[in-house]
C-alpha positions in Angstrom: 8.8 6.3 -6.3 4.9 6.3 -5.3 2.6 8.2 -3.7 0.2 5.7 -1.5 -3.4 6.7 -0.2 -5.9 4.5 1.8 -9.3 5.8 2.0 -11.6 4.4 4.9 -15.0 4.1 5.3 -15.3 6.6 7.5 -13.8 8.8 4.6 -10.4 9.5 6.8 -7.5 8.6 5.0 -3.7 8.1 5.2 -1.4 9.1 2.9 2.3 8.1 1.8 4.9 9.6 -0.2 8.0 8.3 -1.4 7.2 4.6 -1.5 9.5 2.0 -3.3 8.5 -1.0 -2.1 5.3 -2.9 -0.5 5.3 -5.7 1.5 2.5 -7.9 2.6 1.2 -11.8 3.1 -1.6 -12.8 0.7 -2.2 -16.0 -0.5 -0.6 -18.4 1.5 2.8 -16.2 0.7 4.9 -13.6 1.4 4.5 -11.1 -1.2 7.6 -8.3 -2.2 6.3 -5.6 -4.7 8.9 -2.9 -6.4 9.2 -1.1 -9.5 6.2 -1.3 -11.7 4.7 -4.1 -10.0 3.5 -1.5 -7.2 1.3 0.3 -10.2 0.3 -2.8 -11.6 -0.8 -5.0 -8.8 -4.4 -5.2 -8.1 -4.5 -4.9 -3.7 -6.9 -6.7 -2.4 -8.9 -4.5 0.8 -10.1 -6.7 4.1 -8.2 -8.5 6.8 -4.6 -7.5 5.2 -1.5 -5.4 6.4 0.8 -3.7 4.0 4.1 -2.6 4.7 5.3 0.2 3.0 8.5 1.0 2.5 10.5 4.2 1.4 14.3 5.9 1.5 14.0 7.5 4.8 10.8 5.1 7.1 8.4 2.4 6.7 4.7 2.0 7.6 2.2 -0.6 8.8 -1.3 0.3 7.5 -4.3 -1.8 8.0 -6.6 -1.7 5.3 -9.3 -3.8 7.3 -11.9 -0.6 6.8 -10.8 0.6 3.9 -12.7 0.9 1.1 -9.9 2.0 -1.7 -6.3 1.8 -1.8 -4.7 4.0 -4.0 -1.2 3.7 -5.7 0.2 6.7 -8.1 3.7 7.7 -9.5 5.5 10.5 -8.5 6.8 12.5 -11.1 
């Protein structure tokens, strides 16, 4: 699982734990990230939405503001 932090301009931020999968529309497409694709993706900041996704919830966050979306592994 992954631990997910946006960081806005403002420098408030909003941070998720427990993430296995991110969901968002990019590119003309739908987009489904799990596994190691969820390190390895490069997320682009600006007019997006990602959904995030865990055992127990999900979450909308906007990352129009944002200046850095962070993605780690939990150990």
């Amino acid at each position: 699982m992954y631990h997910v932090i946006v960081i806005y301009a403002d420098q408030s931020f909003r941070e998720f734990d427990h993430i296995n999968k991110i969901e968002f529309y990019a590119s003309s497409a739908y987009q489904t990230l799990e596994g190691n694709a969820i390190t390895s993706h490069r997320y682009m900041l600006g007019n997006l939405t990602y959904h995030l996704f865990s055992e127990d919830g999900a979450a909308t966050v906007s990352v129009h503001s944002a200046i850095a979306f962070e993605v780690y592994k939990e150990v």
